[in-house]
N, C-alpha and C positions, 0 to 999 in steps of 0.2 A: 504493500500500500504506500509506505515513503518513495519509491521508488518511481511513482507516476505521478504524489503531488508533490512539489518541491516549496519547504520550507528552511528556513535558516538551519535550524539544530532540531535535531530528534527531540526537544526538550517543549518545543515547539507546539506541537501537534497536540499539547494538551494545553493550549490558550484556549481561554473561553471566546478571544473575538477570531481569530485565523485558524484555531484548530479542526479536528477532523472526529466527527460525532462515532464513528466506530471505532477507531482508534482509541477513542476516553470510555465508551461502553465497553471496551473487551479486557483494560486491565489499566489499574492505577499509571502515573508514570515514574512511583518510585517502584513498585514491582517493573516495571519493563527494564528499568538500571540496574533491580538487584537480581535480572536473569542473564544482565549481560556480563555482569560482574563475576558471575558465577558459573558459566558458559564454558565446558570443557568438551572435548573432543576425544582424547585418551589419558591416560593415566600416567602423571607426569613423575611418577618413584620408580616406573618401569622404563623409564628411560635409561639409554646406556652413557656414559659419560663420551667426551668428544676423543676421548683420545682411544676409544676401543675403537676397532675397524669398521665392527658392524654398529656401528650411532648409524641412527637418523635424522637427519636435519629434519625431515617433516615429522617427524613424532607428534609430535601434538595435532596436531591432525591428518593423518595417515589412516587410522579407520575412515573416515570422510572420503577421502581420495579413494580410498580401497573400494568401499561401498557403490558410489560414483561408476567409476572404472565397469564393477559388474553388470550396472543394471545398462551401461550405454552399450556392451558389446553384445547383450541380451539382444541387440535387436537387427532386424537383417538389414543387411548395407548393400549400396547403391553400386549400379555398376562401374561408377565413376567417381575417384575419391583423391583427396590433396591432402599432403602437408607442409602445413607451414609453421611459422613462429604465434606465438600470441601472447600482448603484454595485459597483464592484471595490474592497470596503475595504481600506482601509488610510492609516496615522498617518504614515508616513515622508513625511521631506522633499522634498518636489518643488512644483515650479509649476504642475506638470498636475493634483493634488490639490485638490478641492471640496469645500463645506460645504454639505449638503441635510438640511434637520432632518425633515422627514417621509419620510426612508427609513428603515426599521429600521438600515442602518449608517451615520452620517448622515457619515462621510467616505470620501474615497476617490478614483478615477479616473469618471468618467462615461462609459458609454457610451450610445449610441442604437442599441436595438435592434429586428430586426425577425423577433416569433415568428407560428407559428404557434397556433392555440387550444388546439394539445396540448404548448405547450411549445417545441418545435423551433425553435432561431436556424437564420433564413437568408440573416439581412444582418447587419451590424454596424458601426459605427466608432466609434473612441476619441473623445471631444470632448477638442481642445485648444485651442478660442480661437481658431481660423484658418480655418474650415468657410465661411464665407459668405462668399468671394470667388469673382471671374466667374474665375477660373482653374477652380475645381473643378466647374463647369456649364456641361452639354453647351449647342452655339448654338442648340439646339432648347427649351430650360427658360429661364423669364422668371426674374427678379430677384422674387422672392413673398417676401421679408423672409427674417429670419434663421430664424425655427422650421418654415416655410411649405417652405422652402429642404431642411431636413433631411428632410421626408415625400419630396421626391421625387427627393431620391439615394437611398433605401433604397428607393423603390419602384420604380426602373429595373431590378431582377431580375425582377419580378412580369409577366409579358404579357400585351398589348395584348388586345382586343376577346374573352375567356373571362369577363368580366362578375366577375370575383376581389371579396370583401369589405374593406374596409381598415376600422380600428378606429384612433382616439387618442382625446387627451384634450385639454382644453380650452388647452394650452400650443401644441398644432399647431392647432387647425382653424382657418382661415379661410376667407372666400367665394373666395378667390382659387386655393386648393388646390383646392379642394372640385370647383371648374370645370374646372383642368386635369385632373385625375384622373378626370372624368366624361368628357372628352371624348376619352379613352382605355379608355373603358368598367371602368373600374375604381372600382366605387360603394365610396363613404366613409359613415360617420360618427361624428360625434365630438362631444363636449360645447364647447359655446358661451361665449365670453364675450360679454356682448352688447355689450359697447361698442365688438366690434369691425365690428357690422354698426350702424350707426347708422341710425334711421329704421324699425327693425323692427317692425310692425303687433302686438306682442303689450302684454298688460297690463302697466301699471310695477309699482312696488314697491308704493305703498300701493292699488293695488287687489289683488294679492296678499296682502297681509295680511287684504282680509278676505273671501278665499275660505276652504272649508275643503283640510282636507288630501285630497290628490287631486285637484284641480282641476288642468285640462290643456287649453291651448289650444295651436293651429296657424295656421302661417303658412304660404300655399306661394306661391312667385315661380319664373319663371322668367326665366334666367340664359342667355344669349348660347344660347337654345335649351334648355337644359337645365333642367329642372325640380328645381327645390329646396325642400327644406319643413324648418322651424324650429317644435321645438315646446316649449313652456313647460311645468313640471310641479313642484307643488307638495307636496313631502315637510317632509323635516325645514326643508330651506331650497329655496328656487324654483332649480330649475336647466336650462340650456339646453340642446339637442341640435339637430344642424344634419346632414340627410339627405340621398343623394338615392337613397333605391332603400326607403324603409319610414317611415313616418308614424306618426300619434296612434291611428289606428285599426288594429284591432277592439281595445279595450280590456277588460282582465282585472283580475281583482282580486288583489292582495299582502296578506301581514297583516303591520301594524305595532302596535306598543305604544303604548298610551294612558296616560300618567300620569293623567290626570284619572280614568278608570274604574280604571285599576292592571291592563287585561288587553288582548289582543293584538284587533285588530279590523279588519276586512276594508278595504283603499281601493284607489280604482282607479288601473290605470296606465298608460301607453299602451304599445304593442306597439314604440315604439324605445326605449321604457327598459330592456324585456326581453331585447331582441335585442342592447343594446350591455352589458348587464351579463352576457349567456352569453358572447360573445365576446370580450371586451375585455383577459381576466386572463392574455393567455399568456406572456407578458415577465414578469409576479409568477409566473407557475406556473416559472417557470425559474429563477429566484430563489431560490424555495421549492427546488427539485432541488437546486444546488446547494448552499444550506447544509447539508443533511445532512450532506453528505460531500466538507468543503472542504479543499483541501489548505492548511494554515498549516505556514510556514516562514519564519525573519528570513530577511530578505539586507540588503545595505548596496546593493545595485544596485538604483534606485527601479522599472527595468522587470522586476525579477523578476515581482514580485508581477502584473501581470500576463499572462506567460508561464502562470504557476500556475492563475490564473481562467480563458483562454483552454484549458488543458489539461481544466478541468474543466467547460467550456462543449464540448468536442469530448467529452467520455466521456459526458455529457447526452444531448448528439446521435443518439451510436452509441445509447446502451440505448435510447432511443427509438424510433429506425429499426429493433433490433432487436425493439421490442415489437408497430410497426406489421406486419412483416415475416410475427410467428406471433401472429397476434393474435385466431387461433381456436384456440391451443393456452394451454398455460400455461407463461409465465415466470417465469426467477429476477428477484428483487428487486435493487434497484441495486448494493446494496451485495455483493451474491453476485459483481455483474455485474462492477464493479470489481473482487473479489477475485483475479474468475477472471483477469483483463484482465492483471494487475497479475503475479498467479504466473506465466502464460505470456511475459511480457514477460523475467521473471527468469531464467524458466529458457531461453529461446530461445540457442541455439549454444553451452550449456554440451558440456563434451565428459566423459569420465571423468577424474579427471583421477592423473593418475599415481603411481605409489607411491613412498613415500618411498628415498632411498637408491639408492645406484648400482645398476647390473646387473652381476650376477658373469660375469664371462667365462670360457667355457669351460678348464678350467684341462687345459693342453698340455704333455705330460710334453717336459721335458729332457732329452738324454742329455749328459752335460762325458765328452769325452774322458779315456779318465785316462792318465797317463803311463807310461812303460815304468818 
């Protein structure tokens, strides 16, 4: 409910002139401070101290995340799926907090998540520094480096031999992912750095320069059996893509802007440019969801914040599921979808509650002896 009407402070919402009449009927507002105050997650004597190997940075809330985790992979995933990065902002103090200037909130918690192309988390984890040790990988997954390493813990939800699409970006792909995930019938692709395949049959830089715009070559190799193709594509800057299930061809035409003429004009592009620019955005399309309607609130407890993203990452989920659900009829909008979410939550197990002042008791005439 804070979360769609926006007031100064949580402290707020129990003004008699701006506040919010369900929110003061469902529970005092020193009771709402002393649940927050009181608000654990796991049991913090069972923690291991930081210098044992196996601590957990998320301990205190790690049943949350566990929990979470279960119920999102419970559900069946789309033919077409991304991952990307995604920031839980926030400026409080903590060691698990990161500086990424090309996200719209350039601080925060990082996570790695895995959408579908309509949105839908159905993998996730927090990054905190400690992901790429052979503790956290099964004796069936190789050592494929540290970004290599993160495609396929989130992709051990996704199953084997249904031919599933995987999308990233040029921080995951390598030839070495690329291979394992094929050979589990799970076609990838993802943008290329090229220096990470050295020896690659395409044009350097200054013969790109004097191609024009649109020019587009391919490379196709194959890989311990598995057919791979690399293809070069000259826009605003030359950028790579690295396949194995969609190539350069049949190529179409885009329109771009010409400073030189000062008007939009047709170049061509190849058909994995296309394919990985429809599927790629579903991690930003989650993004997008939740800012609308973020729940902001201080805490002094750095894993509040996010409890709060992960609550808002599960109401995502639901309107989602519930749009796929009636998805030849017509729905309410998120924020309806919260509203409703949020009042029924309020009023769930309220009872009438009693009227003021005692009950008169049936009043029972006396007889006092009287005396002679």
């Amino acid at each position: 409910m804070m979360s769609i009407i926006n007031l100064p402070n949580s402290r707020s919402f129990w003004n008699e002139t701006i506040g919010n009449n369900i929110i003061q009927n469902t529970m005092s507002v020193n009771k709402f401070e002393e649940i927050r105050k009181n608000l654990h997650f796991n049991d913090n004597n069972k923690m291991l101290p930081a210098e044992n190997p196996e601590h957990d940075r998320l301990h205190k809330i790690r049943p949350l995340i566990t929990h979470l985790q279960e119920k999102c992979k419970s559900i069946p995933l789309e033919e077409n799926l991304s991952i990307d990065e995604q920031i839980c902002p926030t400026k409080s103090r903590s060691f698990l907090k990161m500086y990424m200037p090309l996200k719209p909130h350039k601080w925060g918690y990082k996570l790695f998540v895995l959408c579908g192309v309509s949105g839908f988390s159905y993998n996730f984890e927090v990054y905190t520094g400690l992901e790429n040790n052979s503790e956290k990988r099964l004796p069936s997954e190789p050592n494929l480096g540290a970004c290599a390493n993160v495609v396929m813990r989130l992709s051990r939800c996704i199953p084997e031999n249904i031919n599933h699409k995987l999308y990233f970006d040029n921080y995951y792909t390598t030839l070495a992912v690329t291979v394992e995930l094929a050979k589990k019938n799970i076609h990838c692709l993802g943008l290329l750095r090229k220096n990470r395949i050295p020896g690659l049959l395409l044009p350097n830089e200054n013969e790109m320069k004097k191609k024009p715009r649109g020019f587009s070559a391919e490379c196709l190799a194959g890989v311990d059996g598995i057919p791979i193709t690399a293809v070069q594509w000259k826009d605003n800057k030359t950028v790579f893509l690295l396949s194995t299930f969609v190539g350069k061809e049949p190529i179409s035409e885009v329109q771009r802007f010409d400073k030189k003429l000062k008007k939009r004009i047709p170049v061509e592009c190849p058909k994995v440019v296309q394919v990985y620019n429809k599927h790629m955005g579903g991690v930003d399309l989650l993004d997008s969801i939740i800012g609308r309607y973020r729940i902001a609130m201080r805490s002094k407890k750095w894993y509040f914040k996010l409890f709060y993203h992960f609550l808002d990452m599960s109401l995502v989920n639901a309107w989602l599921l519930y749009r796929r659900a009636y998805e030849n009829e017509a729905t309410i909008p998120l924020a309806k979808f919260r509203q409703e979410i949020a009042v029924a939550l309020c009023q769930s197990g309220m009872i009438s509650t009693p009227t003021r002042g005692r009950k008169k008791k049936e009043e029972t005439k006396k007889y006092k002896k009287r005396g002679n």
